[in-house]
ZAMARGU-4260 file (C-alpha; in steps of 0.2 Angstrom, whole numbers, plus 5000, padded with zeros to 4 digits):
<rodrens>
0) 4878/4799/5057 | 4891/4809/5055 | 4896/4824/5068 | 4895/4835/5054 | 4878/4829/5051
5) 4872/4830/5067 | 4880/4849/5070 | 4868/4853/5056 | 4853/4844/5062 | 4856/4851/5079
10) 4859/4869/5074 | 4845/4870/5063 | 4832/4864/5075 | 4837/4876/5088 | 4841/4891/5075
15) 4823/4885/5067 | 4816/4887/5086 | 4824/4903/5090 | 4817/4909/5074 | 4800/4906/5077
20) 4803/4919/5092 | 4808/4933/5079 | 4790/4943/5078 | 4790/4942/5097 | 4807/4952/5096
25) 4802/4965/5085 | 4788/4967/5094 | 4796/4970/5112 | 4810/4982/5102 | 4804/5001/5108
30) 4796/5010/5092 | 4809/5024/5085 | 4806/5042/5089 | 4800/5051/5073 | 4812/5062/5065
35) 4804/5083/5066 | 4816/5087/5050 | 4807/5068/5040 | 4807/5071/5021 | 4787/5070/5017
40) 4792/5062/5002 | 4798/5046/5009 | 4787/5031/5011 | 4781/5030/5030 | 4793/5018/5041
45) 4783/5003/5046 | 4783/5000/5065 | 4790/4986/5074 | 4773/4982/5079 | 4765/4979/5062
50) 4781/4972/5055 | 4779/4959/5069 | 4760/4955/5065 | 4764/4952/5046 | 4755/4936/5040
55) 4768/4922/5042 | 4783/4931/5048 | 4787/4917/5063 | 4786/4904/5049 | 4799/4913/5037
60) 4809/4919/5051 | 4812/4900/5057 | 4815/4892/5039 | 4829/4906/5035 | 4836/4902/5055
65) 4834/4884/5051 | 4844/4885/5034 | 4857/4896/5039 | 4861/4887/5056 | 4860/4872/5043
70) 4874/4878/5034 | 4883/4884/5049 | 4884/4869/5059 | 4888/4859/5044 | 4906/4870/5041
75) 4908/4875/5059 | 4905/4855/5067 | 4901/4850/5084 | 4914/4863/5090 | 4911/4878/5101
80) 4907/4893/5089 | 4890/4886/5090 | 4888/4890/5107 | 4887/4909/5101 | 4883/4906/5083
85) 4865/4897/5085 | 4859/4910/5097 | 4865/4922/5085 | 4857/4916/5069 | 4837/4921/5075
90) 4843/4937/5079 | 4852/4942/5064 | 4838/4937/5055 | 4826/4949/5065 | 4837/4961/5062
95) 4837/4958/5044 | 4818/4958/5045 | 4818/4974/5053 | 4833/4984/5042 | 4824/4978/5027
100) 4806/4987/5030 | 4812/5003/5042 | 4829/5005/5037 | 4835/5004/5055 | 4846/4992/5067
105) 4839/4997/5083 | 4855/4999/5098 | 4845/4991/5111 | 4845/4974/5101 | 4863/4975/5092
110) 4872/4980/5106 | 4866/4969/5120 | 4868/4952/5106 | 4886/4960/5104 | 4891/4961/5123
115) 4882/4945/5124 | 4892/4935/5113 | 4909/4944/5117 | 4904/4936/5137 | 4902/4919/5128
120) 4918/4922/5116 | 4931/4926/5132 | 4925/4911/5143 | 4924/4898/5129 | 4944/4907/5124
125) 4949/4909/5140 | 4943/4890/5146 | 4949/4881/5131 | 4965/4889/5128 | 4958/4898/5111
130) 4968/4914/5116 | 4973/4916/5097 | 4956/4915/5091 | 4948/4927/5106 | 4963/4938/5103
135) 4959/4938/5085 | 4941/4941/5085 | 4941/4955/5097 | 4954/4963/5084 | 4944/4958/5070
140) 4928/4965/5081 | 4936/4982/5082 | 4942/4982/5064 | 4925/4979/5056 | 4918/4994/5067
145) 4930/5005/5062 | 4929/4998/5045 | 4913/5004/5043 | 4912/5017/5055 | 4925/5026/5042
150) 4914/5022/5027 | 4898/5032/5038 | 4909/5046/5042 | 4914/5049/5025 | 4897/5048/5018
155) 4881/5047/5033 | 4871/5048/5017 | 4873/5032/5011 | 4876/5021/5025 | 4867/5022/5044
160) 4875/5021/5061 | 4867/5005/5064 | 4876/4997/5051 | 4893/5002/5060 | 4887/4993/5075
165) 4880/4977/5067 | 4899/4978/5060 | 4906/4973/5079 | 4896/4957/5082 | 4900/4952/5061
170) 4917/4956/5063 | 4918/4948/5081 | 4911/4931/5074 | 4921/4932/5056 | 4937/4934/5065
175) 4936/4919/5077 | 4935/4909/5062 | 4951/4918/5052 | 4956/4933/5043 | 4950/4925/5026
180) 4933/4922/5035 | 4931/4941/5038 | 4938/4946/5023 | 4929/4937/5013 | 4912/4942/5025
185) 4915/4960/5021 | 4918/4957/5003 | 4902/4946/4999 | 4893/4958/5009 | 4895/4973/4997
190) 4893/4962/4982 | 4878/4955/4987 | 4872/4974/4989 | 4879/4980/4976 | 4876/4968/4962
195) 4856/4968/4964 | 4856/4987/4965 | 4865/4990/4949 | 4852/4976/4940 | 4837/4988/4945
200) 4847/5004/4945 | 4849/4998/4924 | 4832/4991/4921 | 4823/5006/4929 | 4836/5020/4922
205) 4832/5031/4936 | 4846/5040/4943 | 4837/5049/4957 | 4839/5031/4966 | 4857/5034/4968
210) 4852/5045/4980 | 4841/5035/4991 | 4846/5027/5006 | 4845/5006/5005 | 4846/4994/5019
215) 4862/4985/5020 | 4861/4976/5035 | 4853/4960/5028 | 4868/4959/5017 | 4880/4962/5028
220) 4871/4948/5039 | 4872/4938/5021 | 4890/4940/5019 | 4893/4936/5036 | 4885/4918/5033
225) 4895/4916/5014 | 4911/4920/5028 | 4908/4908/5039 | 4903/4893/5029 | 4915/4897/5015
230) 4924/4911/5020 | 4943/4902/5023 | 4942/4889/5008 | 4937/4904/4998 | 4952/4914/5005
235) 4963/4900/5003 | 4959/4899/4984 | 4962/4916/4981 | 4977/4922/4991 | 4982/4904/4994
</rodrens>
């Protein structure tokens, strides 16, 4: 078997493991205070306790985390990303889960997996003489917030706060990889968003949902994945 093979098998299994922990994690994540100024005509949010006790959540939650770190383990190898990317993988995922049905990335679970894997990113730099790279993704870290933090300012309509700091950890992992890695991240990411969305923004012929507000952060989790699995052969092609 090959170490290609085996990065796979192993970052599967334990991305599939820590996946099964997802409902428990939206479940310990403190419920959102409700807004006084809420327009009545939105759908009710659901709360992280009934998005954890959805019918087969754990089971999804560890096929995606087993697929995903499939994929990553296979184009990253038995190298030292994994260190930061397994551990990663179930989270973004619970994320996703719960961007998708409240439209919120809650602080308290973005921000400590951010400082987290920054910890792991410096030591594994520092130790192994990957200064480039550390130097690189702490750039690209700050880039991406800024990136995005730009795109909220000019438009807090469209785009939540939460997606500016899910932006950090994506941009941090992207750019430890490379440049074409995060480029390529950010891209897929707004295709990925936009693409669906114009398909039902055609087949329903309803303006009114160019004023609604979307979750974004599964596809920026999404793009992140199509960066780091195909991001630099991609970027080669294209700007190569």
């Amino acid at each position: 078997m090959t170490d290609t093979l085996v990065a796979a098998f192993v970052a599967a299994v334990l991305a599939g493991l820590g996946g099964l922990l997802v409902p428990m994690l939206v479940a310990r994540v403190p419920e959102p205070a409700p807004k006084e100024d809420a327009d009545t005509d939105e759908p009710p949010k659901m709360l992280y306790a009934d998005i954890a006790a959805r019918p087969g959540l754990g089971v999804r939650s560890a096929l995606l985390s087993a697929v995903a770190g499939a994929l990553i383990g296979a184009a990253t190898g038995l190298d030292w990303p994994l260190l930061w990317l397994v551990p990663l993988t179930p989270v973004a995922v619970a994320l996703s889960v719960i961007d998708w049905h409240t439209r919120l990335l809650p602080r308290l679970v973005v921000v400590p997996a951010t400082l987290a894997a920054v910890v792991v990113l410096a030591v594994v730099g520092l130790a192994t003489g990957e200064r480039e790279a550390l130097v690189r993704a702490l750039v690209a870290m700050v880039l991406g917030r800024s990136f995005f933090w730009v795109l909220w300012f000019v438009r807090s309509a469209g785009m939540g706060f939460g997606d500016v700091r899910l932006a950090a950890p994506v941009g941090l992992v992207l750019g430890w990889t490379g440049w074409g890695a995060l480029a390529i991240g950010v891209w897929a990411s707004f295709v990925l968003f936009v693409v669906p969305a114009l398909v039902v923004l055609l087949a329903r012929r309803d303006r009114s949902l160019l004023k609604k507000s979307f979750p974004f952060g599964p596809f920026m989790v999404a793009g992140a994945l199509v960066g780091l699995v195909w991001g630099t052969a991609l970027a080669g092609r294209i700007w190569g």
